[in-house]
BASEDO-272968 format. One record per residue (C-alpha): y, x, z. Coordinates in Angstrom, 3 decimals. Layout:
BEGIN
((Y; X; Z))
...
END
This chain:
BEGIN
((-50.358; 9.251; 10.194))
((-51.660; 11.467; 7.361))
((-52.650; 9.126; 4.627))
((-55.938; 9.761; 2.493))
((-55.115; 9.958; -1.117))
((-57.034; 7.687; -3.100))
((-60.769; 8.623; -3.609))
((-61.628; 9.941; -6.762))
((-64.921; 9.447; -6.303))
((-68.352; 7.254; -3.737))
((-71.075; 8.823; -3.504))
((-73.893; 6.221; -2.216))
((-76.628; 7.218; -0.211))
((-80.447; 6.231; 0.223))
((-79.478; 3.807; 3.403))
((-76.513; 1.870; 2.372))
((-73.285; 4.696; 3.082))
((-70.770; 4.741; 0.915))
((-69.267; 8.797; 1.214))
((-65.789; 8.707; 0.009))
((-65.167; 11.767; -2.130))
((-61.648; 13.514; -2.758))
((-61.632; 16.211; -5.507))
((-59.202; 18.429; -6.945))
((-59.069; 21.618; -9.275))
((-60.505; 22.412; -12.643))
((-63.344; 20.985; -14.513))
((-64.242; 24.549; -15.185))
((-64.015; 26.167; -11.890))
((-65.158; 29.479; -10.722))
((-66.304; 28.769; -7.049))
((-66.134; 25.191; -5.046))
((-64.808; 24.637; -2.119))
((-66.358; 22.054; 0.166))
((-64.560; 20.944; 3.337))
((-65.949; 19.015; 6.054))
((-64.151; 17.457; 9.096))
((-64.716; 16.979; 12.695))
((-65.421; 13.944; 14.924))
((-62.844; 11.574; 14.835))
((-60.965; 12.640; 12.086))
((-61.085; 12.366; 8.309))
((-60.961; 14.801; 5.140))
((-56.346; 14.245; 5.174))
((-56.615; 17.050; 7.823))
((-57.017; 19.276; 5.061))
((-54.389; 18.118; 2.826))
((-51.892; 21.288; 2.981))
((-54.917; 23.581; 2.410))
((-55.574; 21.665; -0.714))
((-51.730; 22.007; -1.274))
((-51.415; 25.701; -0.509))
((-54.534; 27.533; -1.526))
((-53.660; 30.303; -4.106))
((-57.070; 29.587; -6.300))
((-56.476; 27.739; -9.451))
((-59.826; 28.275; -10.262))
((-61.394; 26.702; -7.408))
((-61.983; 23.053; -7.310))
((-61.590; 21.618; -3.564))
((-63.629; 18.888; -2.599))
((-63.322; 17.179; 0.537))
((-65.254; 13.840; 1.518))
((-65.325; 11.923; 4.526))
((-67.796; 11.845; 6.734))
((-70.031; 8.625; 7.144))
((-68.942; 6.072; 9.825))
((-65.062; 8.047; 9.391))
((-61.828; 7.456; 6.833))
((-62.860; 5.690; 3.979))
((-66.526; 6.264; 4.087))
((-69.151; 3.900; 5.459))
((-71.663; 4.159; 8.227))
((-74.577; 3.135; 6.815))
((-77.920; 1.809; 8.377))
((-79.276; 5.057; 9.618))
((-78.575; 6.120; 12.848))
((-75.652; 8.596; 13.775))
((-77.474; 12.145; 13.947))
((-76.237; 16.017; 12.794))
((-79.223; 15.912; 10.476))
((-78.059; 12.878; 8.724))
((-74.544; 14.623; 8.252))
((-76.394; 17.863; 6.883))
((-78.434; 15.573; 4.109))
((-75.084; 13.952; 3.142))
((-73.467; 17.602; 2.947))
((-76.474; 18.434; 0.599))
((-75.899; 15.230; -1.377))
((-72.238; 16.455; -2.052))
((-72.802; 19.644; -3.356))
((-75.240; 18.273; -5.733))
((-72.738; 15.772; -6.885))
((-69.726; 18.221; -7.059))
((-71.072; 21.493; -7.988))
((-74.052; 21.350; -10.426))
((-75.625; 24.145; -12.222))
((-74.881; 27.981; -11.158))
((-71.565; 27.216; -9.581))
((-71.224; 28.879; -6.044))
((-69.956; 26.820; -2.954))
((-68.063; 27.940; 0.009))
((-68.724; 25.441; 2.603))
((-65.649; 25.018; 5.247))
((-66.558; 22.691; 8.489))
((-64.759; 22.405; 11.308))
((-65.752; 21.010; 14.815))
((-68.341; 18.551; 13.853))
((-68.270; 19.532; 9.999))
((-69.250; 23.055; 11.366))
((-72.097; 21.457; 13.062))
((-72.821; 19.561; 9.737))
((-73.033; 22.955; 7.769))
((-75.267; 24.691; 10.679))
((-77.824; 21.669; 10.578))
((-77.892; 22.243; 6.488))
((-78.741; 25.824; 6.942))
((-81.466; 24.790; 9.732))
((-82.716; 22.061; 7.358))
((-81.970; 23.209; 3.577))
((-82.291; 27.327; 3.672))
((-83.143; 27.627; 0.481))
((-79.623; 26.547; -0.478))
((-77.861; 29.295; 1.759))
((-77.508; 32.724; -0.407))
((-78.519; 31.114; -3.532))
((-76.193; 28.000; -4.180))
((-74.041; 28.405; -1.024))
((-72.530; 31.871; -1.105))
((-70.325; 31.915; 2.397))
((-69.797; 29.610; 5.150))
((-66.306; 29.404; 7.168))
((-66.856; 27.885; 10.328))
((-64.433; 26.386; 12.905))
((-64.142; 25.481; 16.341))
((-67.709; 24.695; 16.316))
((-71.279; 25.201; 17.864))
((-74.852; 25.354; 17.304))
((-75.895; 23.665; 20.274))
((-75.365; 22.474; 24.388))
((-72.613; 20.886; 24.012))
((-74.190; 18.079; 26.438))
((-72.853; 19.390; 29.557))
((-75.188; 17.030; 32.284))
((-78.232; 18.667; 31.183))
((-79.626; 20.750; 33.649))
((-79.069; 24.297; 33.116))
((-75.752; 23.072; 34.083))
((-74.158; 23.576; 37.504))
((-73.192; 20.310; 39.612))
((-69.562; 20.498; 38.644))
((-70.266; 20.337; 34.774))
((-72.946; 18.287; 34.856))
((-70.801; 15.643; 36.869))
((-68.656; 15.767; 34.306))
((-71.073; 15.128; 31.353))
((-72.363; 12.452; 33.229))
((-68.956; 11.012; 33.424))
((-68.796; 11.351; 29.995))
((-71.586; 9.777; 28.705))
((-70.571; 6.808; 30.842))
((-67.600; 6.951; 29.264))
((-69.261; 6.654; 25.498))
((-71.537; 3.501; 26.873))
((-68.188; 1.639; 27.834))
((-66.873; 2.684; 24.844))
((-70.039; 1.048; 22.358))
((-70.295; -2.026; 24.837))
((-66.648; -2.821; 25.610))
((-64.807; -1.168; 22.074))
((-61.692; -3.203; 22.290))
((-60.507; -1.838; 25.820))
((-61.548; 1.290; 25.128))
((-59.618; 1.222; 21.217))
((-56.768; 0.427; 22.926))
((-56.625; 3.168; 25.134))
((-58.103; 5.656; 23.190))
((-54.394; 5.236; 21.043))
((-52.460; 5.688; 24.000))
((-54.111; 8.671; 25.505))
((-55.310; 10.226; 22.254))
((-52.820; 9.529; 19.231))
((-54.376; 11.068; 16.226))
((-52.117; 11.815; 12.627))
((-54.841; 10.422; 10.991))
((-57.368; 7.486; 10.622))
((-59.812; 7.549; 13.570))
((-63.067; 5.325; 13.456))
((-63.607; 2.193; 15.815))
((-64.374; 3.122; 19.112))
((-67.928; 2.014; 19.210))
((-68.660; 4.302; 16.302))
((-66.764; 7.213; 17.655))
((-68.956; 7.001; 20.835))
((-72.318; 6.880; 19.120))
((-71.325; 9.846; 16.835))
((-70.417; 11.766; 20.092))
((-73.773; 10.955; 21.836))
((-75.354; 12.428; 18.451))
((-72.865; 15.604; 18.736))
((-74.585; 16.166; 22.108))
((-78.074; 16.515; 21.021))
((-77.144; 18.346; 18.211))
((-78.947; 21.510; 18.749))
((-80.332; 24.600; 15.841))
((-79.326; 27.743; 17.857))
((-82.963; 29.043; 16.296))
((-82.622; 28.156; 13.119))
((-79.709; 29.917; 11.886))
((-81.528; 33.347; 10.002))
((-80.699; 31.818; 6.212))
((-76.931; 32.345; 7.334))
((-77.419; 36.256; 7.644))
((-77.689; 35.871; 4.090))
((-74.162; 34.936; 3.195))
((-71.010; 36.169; 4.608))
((-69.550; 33.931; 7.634))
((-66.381; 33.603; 9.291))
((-66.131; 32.226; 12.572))
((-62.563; 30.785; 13.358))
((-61.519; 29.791; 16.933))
((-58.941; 28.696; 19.467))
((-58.805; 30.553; 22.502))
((-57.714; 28.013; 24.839))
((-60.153; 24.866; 23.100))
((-61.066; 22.904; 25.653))
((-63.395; 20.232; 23.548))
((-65.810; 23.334; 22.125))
((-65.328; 26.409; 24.509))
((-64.899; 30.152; 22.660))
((-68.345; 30.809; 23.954))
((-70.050; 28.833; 21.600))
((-68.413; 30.587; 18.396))
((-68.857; 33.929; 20.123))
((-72.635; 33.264; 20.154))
((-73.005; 32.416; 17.175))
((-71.310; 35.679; 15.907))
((-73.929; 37.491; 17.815))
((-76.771; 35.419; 16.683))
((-75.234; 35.925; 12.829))
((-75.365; 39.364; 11.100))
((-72.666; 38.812; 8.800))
((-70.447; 37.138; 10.782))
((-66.244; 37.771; 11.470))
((-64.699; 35.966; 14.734))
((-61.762; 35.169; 13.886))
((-60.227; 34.523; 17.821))
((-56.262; 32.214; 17.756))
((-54.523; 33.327; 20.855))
((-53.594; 30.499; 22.358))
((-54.836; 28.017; 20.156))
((-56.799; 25.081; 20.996))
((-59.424; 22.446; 18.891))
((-57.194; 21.162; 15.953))
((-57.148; 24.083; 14.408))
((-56.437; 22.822; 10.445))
((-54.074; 20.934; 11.773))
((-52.322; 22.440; 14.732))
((-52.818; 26.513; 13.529))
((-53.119; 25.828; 9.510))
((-51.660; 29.356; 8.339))
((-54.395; 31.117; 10.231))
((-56.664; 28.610; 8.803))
((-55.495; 28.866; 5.355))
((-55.624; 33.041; 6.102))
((-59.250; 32.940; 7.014))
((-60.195; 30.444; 4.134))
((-58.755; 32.662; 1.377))
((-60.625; 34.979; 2.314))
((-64.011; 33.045; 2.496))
((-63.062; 32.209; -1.117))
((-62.671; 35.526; -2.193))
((-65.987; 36.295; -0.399))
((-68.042; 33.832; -1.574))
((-67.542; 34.987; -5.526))
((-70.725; 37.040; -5.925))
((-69.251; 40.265; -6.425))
((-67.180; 39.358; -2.916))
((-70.377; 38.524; -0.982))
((-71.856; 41.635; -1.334))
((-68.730; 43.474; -0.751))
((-68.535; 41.937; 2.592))
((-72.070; 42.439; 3.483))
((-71.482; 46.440; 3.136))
((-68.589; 45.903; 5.259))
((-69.688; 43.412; 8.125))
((-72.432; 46.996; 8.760))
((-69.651; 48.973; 9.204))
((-66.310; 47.482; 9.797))
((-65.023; 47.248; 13.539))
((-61.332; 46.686; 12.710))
((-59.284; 44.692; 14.840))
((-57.051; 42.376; 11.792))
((-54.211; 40.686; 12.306))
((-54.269; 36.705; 11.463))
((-50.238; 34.569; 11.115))
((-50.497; 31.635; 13.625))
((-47.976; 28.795; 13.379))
((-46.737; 30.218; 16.957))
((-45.664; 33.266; 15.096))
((-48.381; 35.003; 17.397))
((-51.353; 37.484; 15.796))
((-54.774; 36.138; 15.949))
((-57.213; 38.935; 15.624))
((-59.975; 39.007; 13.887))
((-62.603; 41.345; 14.526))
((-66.635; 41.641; 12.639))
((-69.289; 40.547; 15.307))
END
């Protein structure tokens, strides 16, 4: 299992959470980087990046999410907004004054960063300068609503049954859970996980995404993810002006930790992007630019990448 360093900083917020904060890089940077995780998981999935990324002049701060690793739940309860008012409190906390921020989320740390453009535009072009976004959606994810056919909705159905056993009936459901689902990395108790998961379904700001036309965007994905289909990133590169799919052939959900040199690939970028000079570079380009470019996977396979 991945361990989480030790945090180097807690951020508390207004109900009770403790975030757990991991920072590293200058005191003087040029641009910060703030990662966000997915469901389940905690900020150690992003420990090479930290240890690879070619930026000595960025500082990296990753934090984990409330309810997951080291950080607390909190009274509140579990919602994508909540996540995007944490997000907000982080940046405040880690990069004050002029300093840009390139905000990296995947899965439900993508979500996270969506729901703070929906809620906080004002921050998007003016304090955060590019967005990379993984494996993730802006909405209808809940599969037994009813635009759905019977098949799918079956399945959500099942699903959600599956989270109720999960909050009423945890310790079964723990155990299995580390059978059928070994993580590398510190997963939250079961009860938690499924309340999160009911809040990932109703998470939902497909029309409220214009502020992100401001910055540039890169939209990573797995071809073969199963847990957030490609559809969802491919709409929101339509829905986005600035945005670059980034497509993995052959990958699936894990992508920072399963595909991490096409991760890393696509995050350098973003970096270099989301330096002011950089962002308006790539909004000339993303008019433009059709060019099919080639991404390393850890397959030895080429991802392409392509503007939307």
């Amino acid at each position: 299992m991945a361990q989480l360093p030790t945090p180097t900083a807690e951020l508390q917020r207004p109900d009770g959470a403790r975030l757990a904060l991991y920072v590293d890089g200058p005191s003087d940077p040029d641009l910060v980087l703030v990662m966000a995780h997915g469901w389940q998981a905690a900020a150690s999935v992003f420990n090479e990046h930290v240890r690879q990324l070619p930026r000595p002049r960025t500082r990296i701060v990753r934090y984990d999410q409330r309810g997951h690793g080291n950080s607390t739940n909190g009274r509140a309860l579990p919602s994508i907004p909540l996540l995007a008012d944490d997000l907000k409190a982080v940046i405040a906390a880690t990069a004050p004054g002029p300093l840009p921020v390139l905000l990296a989320g995947h899965s439900m740390g993508g979500m996270t960063v969506l729901a703070l453009a929906a809620q906080h535009p004002h921050l998007i072009g003016d304090k955060v300068t590019a967005a990379l976004l993984a494996a993730t959606t802006a909405g209808g994810l809940d599969l037994a609503t009813a635009p759905h056919p019977p098949l799918k909705r079956l399945i959500g159905m099942t699903r959600h049954a599956m989270a109720a056993v999960c909050i009423h009936a945890p310790g079964p459901a723990h155990r299995i859970r580390d059978l059928v689902r070994p993580r590398p990395y510190q997963q939250p108790p079961i009860d938690h996980a499924a309340r999160w998961f009911k809040a990932l379904m109703r998470h939902d700001v497909a029309d409220q995404l214009d502020a992100l036309a401001r910055i540039p965007v890169h939209i990573l994905v797995g071809e073969n993810d199963q847990t957030i289909p490609p559809i969802h990133a491919l709409r929101l590169a339509a829905q986005i002006d600035t945005a670059r799919l980034h497509v993995i052939p052959g990958g699936g959900h894990r992508l920072p930790t399963q595909h991490p040199e096409a991760f890393l690939t696509v995050l350098e970028r973003a970096c270099a992007e989301a330096l002011p000079a950089g962002g308006r570079w790539h909004r000339r380009l993303a008019r433009r630019d059709r060019a099919t470019i080639p991404l390393p996977t850890s397959r030895g396979r080429t991802a392409h990448s392509r503007a939307s």
